[in-house]
Phi, psi and omega in degrees: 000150189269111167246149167232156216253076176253171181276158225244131182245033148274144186313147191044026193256108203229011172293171162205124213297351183202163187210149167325338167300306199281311184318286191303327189297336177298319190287334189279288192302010179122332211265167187238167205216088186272136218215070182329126145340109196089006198282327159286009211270353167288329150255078189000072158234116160255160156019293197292311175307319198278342180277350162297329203261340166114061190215124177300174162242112170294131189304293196221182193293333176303312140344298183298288211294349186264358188234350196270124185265322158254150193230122172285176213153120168274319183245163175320151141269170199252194199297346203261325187275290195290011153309306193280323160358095189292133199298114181121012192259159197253137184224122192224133189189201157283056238269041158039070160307357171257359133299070203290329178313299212262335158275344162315282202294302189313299192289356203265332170279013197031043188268174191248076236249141197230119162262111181300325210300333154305343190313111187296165188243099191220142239273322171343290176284028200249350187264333189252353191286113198277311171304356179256295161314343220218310190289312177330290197290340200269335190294309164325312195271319142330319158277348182262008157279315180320300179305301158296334170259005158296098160001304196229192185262175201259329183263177174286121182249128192239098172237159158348321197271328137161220214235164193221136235246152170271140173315129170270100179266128181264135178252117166243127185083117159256041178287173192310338189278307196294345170288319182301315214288301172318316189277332177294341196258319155345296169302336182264001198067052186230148177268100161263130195243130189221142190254142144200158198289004195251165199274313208305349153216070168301317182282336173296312161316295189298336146337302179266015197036048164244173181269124172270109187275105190216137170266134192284135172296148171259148244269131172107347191277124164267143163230014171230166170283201199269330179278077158056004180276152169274126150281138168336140202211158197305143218259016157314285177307312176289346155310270189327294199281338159259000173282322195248009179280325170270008162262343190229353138278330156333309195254026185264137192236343158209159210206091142319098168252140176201014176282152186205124162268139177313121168097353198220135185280178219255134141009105189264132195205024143206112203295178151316319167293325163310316185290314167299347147279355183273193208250148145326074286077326192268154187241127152237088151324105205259097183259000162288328206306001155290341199251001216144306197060126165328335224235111182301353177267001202280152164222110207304113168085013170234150149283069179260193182217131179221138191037045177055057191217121186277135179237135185254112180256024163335117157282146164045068187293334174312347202250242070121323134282075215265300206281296187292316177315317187266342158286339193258013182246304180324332183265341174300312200280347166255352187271296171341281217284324163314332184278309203304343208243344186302100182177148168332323198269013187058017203209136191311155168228112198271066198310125180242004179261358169275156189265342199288316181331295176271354151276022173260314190280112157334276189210134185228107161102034185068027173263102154315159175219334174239000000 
């Protein structure tokens, strides 16, 4: 199989769907690996590494999409990339399966399409999970924005003049960012504190030495799916739960946000009144705000400051982290395509009686499937 690699025209998008590591493992299973000119240059991968690991170079994407029978993808592709596409080409990324327009068009070019973001979370899928690695860089990376646009300091300082109190960090949503977030602000000497609606990982927080913040469920209340995800939760509990979010944001000097449901827009969980209660100073990282955003102030993709509260509404911070990002999203996406290609014949096997297949797969053969 021909895969082609191209480079990602979403704005600021400086990920890349393979890294020379992977292009050879690709090429070691048989397969030829064509690599748009510049597609690595966001993450200082040049040229020269992918024609050394044995992968051609394509002029341009037009090129690439007319000869590539499967195309890796950090992002959808937009309306211009899947024109050139060859019909029957297989396509795998981050493809927004709830952009029902842009898979519709995709299946309407008759491509065969794999959204990792779908992966069930099952020990199998746990080497492909794209959201978890890409989650890791973004809890890391929130907190050192957090930090720089933060005023004062982060750890407890003890001098001659006398002692500096360490910054109190709120964590909302304890998911793979929010832990990385918990452990980072740890590291950095901040008193953490983390909320998330699900009980089950109170141990996971307290773990990382931070304090676990939870409104007790009322008899009958789920606050997880069946994959591990939080759910959408009763609008009793979002009453309870914006009363005590706003209270432990009050004494908050920064403020992590990262809850999000798959398929849904994101959880509003700190309301405008809320912001007016809080200290003068304080920072709040929104990682929802692609999605909505957690923060009703958040503003998608600026930094502003409201009611004297900075709020950083930055996207896709993994992109910010470009080079370590793409390796660990690249090696998820070979972890994938090992499953689809493994077979003698070398061509995919679209198996649909596999669960990783069939939470993945859009559309296939001019068929929706989600």
């Amino acid at each position: 199989m021909r895969i082609g690699i191209p480079k990602e025209v979403v704005a600021d998008e400086r990920r890349v769907a393979a890294t020379p590591e992977t292009a050879k493992k690709l090429i070691a299973m048989g397969h030829s690996v064509l690599v748009e000119r510049g597609a690595g240059d966001g993450a200082f991968i040049r040229d020269e590494e992918y024609k050394a690991a044995g992968a051609e170079i394509a002029s341009d994407s037009a090129e690439l999409y007319k000869k590539a029978e499967i195309v890796l993808k950090v992002r959808a592709p937009e309306h211009k990339e899947i024109a050139h596409m060859k019909q029957g080409a297989i396509v795998v990324g981050l493809l927004s399966p709830a952009n029902k327009p842009g898979i519709e068009e995709m299946n309407k070019k008759g491509l065969t399409c794999f959204a990792l973001e779908s992966l069930p979370r099952i020990t199998r899928a746990q080497t492909m999970d794209v959201l978890s690695s890409q989650a890791n860089v973004a809890g890391y990376k929130a907190v050192l924005m957090a930090a720089d646009t933060y005023s004062r300091h982060f750890p407890m300082l003890m001098t001659a003049a006398g002692t500096i109190r360490p910054a109190k960090v709120l964590i909302l949503g304890a998911g793979v960012a929010g832990l990385m977030a918990i452990a980072t602000a740890k590291r950095l000497g901040a008193v953490v504190e983390a909320f998330d609606v699900r009980p089950a990982v109170k141990e996971q927080v307290q773990s990382l030495g931070a304090k676990f913040v939870e409104v007790p469920l009322s008899e009958g209340e789920q606050a997880e799916t069946a994959g591990g995800y939080a759910r959408e939760m009763s609008e009793d509990y979002k009453k309870r739960q914006a009363e005590l979010i706003q209270k432990h944001a009050a004494g908050a000097d920064i403020i992590i946000t990262t809850a999000m449901i798959p398929g849904k827009p994101a959880p509003r969980l700190i309301s405008e009144e809320t912001v007016k209660v809080m200290k003068p100073g304080t920072v709040i990282v929104d990682l929802a705000v692609e999605a909505g955003g957690n923060c009703a102030l958040s503003e998608l993709g600026k930094t502003v400051v409201k009611h004297g509260v900075t709020f950083v509404g930055i996207a896709n911070l993994p992109s910010l982290v470009a080079a370590d990002s793409s390796a660990l999203y690249a090696r998820n996406v070979f972890n994938f395509l090992d499953l689809l290609l493994k077979n003698e014949e070398k061509k995919p096997n679209i198996n649909r009686e596999d669960e990783i297949i069939a939470g993945t797969l859009l559309c296939m053969g001019g068929e929706m499937l989600k």
